[in-house]
C-alpha positions in Angstrom: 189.8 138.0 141.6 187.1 140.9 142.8 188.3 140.9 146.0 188.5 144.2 147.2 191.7 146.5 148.2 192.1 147.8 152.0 190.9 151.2 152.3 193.6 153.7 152.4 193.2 157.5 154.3 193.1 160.3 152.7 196.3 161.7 154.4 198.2 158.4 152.5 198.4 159.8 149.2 198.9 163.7 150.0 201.7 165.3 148.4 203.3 168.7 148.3 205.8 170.2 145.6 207.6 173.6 146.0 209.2 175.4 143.3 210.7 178.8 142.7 209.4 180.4 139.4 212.4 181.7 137.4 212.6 184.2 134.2 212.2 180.7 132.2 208.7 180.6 133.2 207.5 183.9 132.7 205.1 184.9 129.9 204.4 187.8 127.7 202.5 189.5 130.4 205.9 189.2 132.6 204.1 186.5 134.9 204.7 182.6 135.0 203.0 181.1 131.9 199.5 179.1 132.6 201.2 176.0 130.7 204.2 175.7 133.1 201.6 176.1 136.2 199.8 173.5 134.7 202.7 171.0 134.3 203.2 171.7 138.1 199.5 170.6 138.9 199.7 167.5 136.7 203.2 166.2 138.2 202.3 167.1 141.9 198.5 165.1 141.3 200.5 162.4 139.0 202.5 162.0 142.2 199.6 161.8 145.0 197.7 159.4 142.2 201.1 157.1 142.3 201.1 157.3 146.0 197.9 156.6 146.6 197.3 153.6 144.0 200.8 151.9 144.9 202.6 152.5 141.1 201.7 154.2 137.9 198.6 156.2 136.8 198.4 158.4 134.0 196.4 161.5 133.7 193.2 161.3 131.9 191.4 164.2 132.5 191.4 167.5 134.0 188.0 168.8 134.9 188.9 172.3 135.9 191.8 174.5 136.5 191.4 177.8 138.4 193.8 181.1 138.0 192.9 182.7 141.0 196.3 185.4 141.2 198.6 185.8 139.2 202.0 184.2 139.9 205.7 186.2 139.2 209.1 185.6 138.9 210.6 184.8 142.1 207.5 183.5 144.1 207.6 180.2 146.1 204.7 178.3 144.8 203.6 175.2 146.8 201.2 172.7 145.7 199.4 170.6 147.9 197.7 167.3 146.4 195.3 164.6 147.6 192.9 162.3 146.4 189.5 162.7 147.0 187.4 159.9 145.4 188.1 156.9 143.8 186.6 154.4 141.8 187.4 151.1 140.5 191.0 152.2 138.7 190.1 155.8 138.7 190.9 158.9 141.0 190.1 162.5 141.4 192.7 164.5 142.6 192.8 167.7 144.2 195.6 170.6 143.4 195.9 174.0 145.5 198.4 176.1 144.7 199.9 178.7 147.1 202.3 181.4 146.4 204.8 183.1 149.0 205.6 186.4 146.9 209.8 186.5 147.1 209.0 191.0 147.3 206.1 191.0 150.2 206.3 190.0 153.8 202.9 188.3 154.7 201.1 185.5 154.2 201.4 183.0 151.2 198.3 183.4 149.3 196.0 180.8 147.5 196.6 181.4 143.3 195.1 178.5 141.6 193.1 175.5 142.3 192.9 172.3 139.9 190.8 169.0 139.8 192.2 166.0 137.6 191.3 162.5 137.4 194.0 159.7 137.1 193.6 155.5 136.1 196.2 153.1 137.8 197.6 151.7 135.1 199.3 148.2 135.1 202.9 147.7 133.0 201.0 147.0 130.1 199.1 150.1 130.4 195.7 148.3 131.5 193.6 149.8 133.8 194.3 148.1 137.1 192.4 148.5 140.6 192.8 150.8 143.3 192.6 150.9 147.0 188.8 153.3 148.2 190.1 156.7 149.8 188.9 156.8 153.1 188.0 160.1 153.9 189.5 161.6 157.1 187.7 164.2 158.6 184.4 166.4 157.5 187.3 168.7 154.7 187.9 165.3 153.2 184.5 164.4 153.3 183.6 167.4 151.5 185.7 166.8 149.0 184.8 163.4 148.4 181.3 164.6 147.8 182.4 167.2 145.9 184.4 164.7 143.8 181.2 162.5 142.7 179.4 165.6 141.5 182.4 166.2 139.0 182.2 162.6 138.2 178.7 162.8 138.2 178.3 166.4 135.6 182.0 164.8 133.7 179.8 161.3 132.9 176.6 163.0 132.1 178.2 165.6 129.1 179.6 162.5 127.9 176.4 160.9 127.3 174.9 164.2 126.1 178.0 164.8 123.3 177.7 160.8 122.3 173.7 161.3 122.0 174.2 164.9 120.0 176.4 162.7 117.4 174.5 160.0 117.5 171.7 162.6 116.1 
């Protein structure tokens, strides 16, 4: 049973999520906590990973998240999520978050940016295969790229941190 899965585009498992940030999400500082940002990342990749893989995948790691502006009470965050590489039951997903600020007229502006990987899981929670991305157009080839140096760096501390206790 190594027959391979069809190919699926890119544009197949994209997914976008839009919230309004209320007083419940604020922080000390008087903007949205970093924590409830980062529950909005994982849900809208979770959801792209789903789509994508045709049923459940869980997170299993986040290689980066990026604050880039802060984000208030009252703004319209949207985030936009696709997968950029996959493996055999794995997938890298792509988050960009985008604010529109409720108290400024102009354009919505780019506040955080996130890269998580996902495994299709089966209903017994066993890894399970997934369909290649097939990247679009030279942005989704870019990312795709992108996506095996991650892997690539993600793989190679693991090795390094197993060797160092291995010491």
């Amino acid at each position: 049973m190594d027959e391979e899965l069809p190919g699926r585009p890119t544009a197949h498992g994209r997914v976008t999520l839009s919230k309004i940030m209320t007083a419940v999400d604020v922080n000390l500082y008087g903007t949205v906590h970093g924590g409830v940002l980062m529950k909005f990342l994982d849900d809208v990749a979770g959801a792209a990973a789903a789509r994508h893989s045709g049923g459940t995948a869980v997170t299993a790691a986040i290689d980066e998240i990026l604050f880039l502006e802060p984000v208030r009470v009252g703004d319209l965050v949207h985030a936009y999520a696709q997968v950029n590489w996959t493996g055999t039951s794995s997938m890298e997903v792509g988050v960009k978050l985008v604010a529109e600020r409720w108290d400024a007229v102009g354009p919505a502006i780019r506040v955080g940016t996130a890269y998580l990987v996902f495994v299709a899981v089966d209903v017994a929670g066993s890894p399970r295969p997934v369909p290649p991305v097939v990247p679009s157009d030279v942005d989704d080839h870019r990312r795709f790229k992108e996506a095996l140096i991650r892997r690539d760096h993600r793989l190679a501390r693991r090795a390094a941190i197993q060797k160092a206790r291995a010491e």
